[in-house]
C-alpha positions in Angstrom: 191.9 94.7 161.1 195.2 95.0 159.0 198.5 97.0 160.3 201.1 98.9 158.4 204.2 100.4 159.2 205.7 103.1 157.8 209.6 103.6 159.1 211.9 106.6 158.3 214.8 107.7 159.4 216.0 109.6 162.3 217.6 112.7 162.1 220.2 110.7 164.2 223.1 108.5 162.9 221.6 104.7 163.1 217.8 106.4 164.7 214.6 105.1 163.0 211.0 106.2 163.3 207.9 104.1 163.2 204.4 105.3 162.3 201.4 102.7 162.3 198.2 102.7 160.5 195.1 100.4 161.1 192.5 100.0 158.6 189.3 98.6 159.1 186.6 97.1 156.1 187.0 96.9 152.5 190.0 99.8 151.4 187.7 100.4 148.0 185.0 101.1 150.3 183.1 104.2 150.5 183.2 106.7 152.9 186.3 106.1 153.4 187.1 108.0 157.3 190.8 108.5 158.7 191.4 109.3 162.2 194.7 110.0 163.6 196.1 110.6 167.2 198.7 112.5 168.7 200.0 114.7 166.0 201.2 117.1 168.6 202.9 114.1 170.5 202.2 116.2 174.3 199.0 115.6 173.5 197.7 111.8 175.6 193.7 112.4 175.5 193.8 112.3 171.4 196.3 108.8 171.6 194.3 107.0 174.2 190.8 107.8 172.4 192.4 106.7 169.3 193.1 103.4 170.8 189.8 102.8 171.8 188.2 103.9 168.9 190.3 101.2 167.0 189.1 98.2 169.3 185.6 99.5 168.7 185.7 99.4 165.3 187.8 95.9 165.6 184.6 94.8 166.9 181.9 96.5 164.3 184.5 94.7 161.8 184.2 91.8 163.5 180.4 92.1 163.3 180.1 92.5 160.1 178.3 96.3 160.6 181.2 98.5 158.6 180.5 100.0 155.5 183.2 101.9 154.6 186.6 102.1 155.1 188.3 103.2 158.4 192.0 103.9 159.1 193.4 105.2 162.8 196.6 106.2 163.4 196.6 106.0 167.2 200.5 107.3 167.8 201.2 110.1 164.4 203.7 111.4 165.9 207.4 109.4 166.8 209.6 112.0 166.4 207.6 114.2 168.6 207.5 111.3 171.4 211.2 111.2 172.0 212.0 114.9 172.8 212.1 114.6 176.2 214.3 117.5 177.4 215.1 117.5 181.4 212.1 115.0 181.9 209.4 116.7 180.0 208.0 115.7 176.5 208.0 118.5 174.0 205.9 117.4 172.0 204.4 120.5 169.7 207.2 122.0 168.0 210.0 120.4 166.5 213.0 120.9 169.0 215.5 120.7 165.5 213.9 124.0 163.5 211.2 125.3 166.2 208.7 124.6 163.6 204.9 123.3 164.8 204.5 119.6 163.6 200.8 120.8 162.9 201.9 123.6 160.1 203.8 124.0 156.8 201.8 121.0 155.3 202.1 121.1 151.0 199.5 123.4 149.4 198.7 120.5 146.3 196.2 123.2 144.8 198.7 124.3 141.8 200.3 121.6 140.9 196.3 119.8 140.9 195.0 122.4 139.4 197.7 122.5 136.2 197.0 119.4 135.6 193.6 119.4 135.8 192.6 122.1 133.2 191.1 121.1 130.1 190.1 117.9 132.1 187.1 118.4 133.8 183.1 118.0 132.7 179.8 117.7 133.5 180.2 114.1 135.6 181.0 115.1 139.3 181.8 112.0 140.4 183.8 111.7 137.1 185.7 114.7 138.6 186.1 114.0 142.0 188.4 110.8 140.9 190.2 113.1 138.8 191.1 115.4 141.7 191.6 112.5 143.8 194.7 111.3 141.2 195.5 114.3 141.1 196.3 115.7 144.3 198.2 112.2 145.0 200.4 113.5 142.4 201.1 116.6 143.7 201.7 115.1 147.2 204.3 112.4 145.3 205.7 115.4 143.5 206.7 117.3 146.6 210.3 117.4 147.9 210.6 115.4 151.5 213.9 115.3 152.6 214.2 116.0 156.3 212.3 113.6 158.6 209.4 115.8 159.8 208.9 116.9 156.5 208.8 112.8 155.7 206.3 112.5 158.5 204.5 115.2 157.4 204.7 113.7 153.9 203.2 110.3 155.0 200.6 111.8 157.2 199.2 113.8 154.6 199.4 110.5 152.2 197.8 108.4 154.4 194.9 111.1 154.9 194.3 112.4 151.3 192.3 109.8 150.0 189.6 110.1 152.9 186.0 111.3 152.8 186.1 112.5 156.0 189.2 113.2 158.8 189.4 113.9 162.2 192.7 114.9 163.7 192.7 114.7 167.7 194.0 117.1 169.7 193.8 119.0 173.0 194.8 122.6 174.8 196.2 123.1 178.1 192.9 123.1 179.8 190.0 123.3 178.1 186.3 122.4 177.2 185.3 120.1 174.3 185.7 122.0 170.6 186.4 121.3 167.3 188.2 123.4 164.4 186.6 122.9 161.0 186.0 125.1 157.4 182.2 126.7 156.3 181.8 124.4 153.9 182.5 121.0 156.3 180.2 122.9 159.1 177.0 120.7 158.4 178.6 117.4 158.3 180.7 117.8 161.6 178.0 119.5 163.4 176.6 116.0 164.6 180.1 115.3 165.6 180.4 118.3 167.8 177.2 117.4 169.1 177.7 113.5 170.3 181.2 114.7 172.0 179.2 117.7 173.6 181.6 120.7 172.0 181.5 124.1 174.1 182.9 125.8 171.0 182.6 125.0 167.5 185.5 127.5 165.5 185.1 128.1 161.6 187.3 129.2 159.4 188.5 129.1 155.2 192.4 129.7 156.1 193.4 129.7 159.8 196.7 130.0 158.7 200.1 128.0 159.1 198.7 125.4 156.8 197.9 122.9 159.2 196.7 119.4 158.8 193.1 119.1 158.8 193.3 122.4 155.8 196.2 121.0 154.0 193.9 117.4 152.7 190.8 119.2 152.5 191.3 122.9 151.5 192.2 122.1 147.7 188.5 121.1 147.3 187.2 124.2 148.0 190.0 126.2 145.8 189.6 123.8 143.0 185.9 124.1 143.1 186.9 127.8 143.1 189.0 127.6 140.6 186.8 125.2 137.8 183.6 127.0 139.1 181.8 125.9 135.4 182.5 122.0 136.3 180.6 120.4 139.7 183.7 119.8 141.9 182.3 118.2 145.0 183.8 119.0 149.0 185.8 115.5 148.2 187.2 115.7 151.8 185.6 117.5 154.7 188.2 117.4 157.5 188.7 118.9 161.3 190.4 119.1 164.4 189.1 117.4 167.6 190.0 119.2 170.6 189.8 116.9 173.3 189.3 118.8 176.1 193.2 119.3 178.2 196.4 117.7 178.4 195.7 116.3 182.1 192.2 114.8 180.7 194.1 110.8 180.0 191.1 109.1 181.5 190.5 105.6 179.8 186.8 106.1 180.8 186.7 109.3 179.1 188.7 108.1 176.4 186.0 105.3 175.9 182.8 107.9 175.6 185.2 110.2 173.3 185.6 107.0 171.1 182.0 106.1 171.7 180.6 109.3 170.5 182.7 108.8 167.4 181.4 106.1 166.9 177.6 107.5 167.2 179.2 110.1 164.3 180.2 107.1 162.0 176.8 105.5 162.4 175.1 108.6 161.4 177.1 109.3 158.8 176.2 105.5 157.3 180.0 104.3 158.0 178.8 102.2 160.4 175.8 100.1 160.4 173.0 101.1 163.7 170.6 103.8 164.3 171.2 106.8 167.2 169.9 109.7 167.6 172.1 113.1 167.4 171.8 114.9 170.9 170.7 118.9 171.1 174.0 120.8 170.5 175.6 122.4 173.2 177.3 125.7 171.6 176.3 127.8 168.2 179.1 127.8 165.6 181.1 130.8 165.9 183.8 132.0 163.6 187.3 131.4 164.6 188.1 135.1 164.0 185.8 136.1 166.6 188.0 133.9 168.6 189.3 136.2 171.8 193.1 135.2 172.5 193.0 137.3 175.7 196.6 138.5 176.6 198.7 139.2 179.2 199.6 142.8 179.7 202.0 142.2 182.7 204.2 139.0 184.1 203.1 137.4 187.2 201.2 134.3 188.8 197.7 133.9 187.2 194.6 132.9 189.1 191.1 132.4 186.6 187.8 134.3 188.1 186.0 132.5 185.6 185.8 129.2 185.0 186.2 127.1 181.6 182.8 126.4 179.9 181.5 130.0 181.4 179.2 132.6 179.3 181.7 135.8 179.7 180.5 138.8 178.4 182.7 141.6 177.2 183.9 143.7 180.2 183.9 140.8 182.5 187.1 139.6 184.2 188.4 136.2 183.5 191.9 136.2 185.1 193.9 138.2 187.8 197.5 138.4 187.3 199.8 138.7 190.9 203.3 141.0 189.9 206.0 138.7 192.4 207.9 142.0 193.1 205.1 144.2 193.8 201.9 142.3 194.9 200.1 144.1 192.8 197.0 142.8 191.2 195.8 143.3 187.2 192.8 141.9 186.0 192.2 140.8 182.9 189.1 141.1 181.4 186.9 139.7 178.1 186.9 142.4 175.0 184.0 140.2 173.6 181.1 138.0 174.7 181.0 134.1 174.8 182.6 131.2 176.3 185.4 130.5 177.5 186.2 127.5 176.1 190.0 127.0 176.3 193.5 128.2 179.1 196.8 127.0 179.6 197.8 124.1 181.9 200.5 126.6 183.4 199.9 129.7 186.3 203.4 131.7 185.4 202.7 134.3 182.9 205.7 136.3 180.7 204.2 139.7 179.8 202.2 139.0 176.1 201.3 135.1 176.9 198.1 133.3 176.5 195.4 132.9 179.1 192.5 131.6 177.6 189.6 131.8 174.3 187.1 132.9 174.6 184.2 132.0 171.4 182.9 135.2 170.1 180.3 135.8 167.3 181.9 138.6 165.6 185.1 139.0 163.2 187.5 140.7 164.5 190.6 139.1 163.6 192.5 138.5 160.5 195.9 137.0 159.3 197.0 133.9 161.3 194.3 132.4 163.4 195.6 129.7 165.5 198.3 129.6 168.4 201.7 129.3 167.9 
């Protein structure tokens, strides 16, 4: 295992920030597979499975069983981990501009695809290294002046050079699912399967430019783009919702880790045999993603639980008015299952109170919560 640090400075006079990487196996190896942890820095499960991943793959390293390139970045997210306001970490959105520290990543596609015309030919591979350089450049060429925009800036760096990346998260409360594009749906579908997904949400542009679209989306516009030359998917990346925020469990952690593990074997990162388990949910698009709503303010109670088949019609939470007594029920427009709710039981009139995995479009614009 080798360790780097990256430090940047604090929005604070004299305040630093550090962000560590650990690689694993030869760097010029192929695939090369980044991991990172905590981007949202609220966010433990993501951390601590993270952690664990990196002493398992320590050990395949030690074994002599990689055979690619690995780098973890367990903690992504030091600027996030010291906003603690009134004894609470705020963790998701940046307490200096409001802004989400998983949007407003670079779109490189431009500036790559400028310098790439006239370039390409025939050779894939050929082409694939000259996106590679390419999209470093644009990513060098991009203005980073305040510190998340630095973090964001290293993040993306350390990230746009893999074959494959996972980005760990988690929701309030939730079942296991994963975020990921069309084109990346057949390699992570063994992934959603040895973590046991509920919901599996696809999507070209979820919108907000977040991470796991900001290293792997110019692939698919480039290919787009320079549809005469083979452009191969260069980067297939998603997001790894790891259940809820209350799920920091180091034996949870461990078979989280574990069935990443199983994913990098498969994939031939790791050296070993397994067999991929029957998948738990169908792949759904994200914009048959439910957000249901609520119409009223008051204390919310769930009718059905997480992980439950709802079909359209059905209630799924009752909402108490404090002034009144009075009861509303909230009930699924569409049919699937309720994969994901909030940790909290207050509701304002138009918050969140749970996903629910449709099979049908219905939504357009941005995709993702706030």
């Amino acid at each position: 295992m080798r360790e780097t640090r990256f430090t940047f400075a604090g929005r604070g006079p004299g305040t630093t920030h550090e962000v560590r990487t650990l690689a694993f196996g030869d760097p010029d190896a192929r695939p090369h597979v980044h991991v990172q942890g905590g981007l949202h820095a609220d966010e433990g499960p993501g951390m601590l499975a993270a952690w664990l991943l990196a002493g398992m793959l320590a050990e395949a390293e030690a074994q002599g069983r990689l055979r690619g390139h690995l780098t973890v970045i367990p903690a992504a997210n030091p600027l996030g981990l010291g906003q603690i306001l009134h004894g609470d970490l705020s963790g998701r959105f940046d307490l200096h501009d409001g802004r989400n520290f998983n949007r407003d990543y670079p779109d490189l596609t431009d500036f790559a695809a400028a310098r790439l015309a006239g370039r390409l030919g025939p050779d894939a591979q050929a082409n694939s290294a000259a996106v590679r350089v390419e999209l470093a450049a644009a990513l060098a060429a991009c203005p980073a002046l305040d510190p998340a925009d630095r973090l964001r800036h290293h993040l993306m760096g350390q990230a746009l050079g893999a074959d494959l990346v996972l980005d760990l998260h988690c929701d309030g409360e939730a079942e296991m699912h994963l975020y990921t594009q069309p084109a990346a749906a057949d390699i992570f579908a063994p992934l959603a399967a040895f973590l046991g997904c509920r919901a599996v949400l696809l999507a070209e542009v979820s919108g907000g430019r977040p991470f796991d679209e900001a290293v792997s989306a110019p692939w698919a516009l480039l290919g787009a783009r320079f549809a005469d030359w083979p452009i191969p998917l260069g980067c297939a990346s998603c997001t790894v919702e790891l259940r809820g925020r209350s799920d920091v469990c180091r034996a949870m952690a461990a078979r989280d880790a574990r069935a990443i593990v199983d994913f990098l074997i498969h994939a031939g990162v790791i050296a070993g045999r397994v067999d991929v388990p029957a998948a738990r949910c169908a792949m759904t698009p994200l914009a048959g993603s439910e957000a249901l709503v609520a119409p009223v303010a008051g204390l919310v109670s769930y009718v059905a639980q997480l992980g439950e088949t709802v079909q359209a019609g059905t209630p799924v939470a009752e909402i108490t008015d404090l002034a009144t007594g009075h009861v509303t029920q909230v009930a699924a427009s569409t049919s699937g299952v309720f994969y994901a709710r909030p940790a909290t039981r207050i509701a304002e009139i138009g918050k969140r109170l749970g996903k629910i995995a449709g099979a049908t479009p219905f939504r357009s614009g941005s995709l993702l919560s706030p």
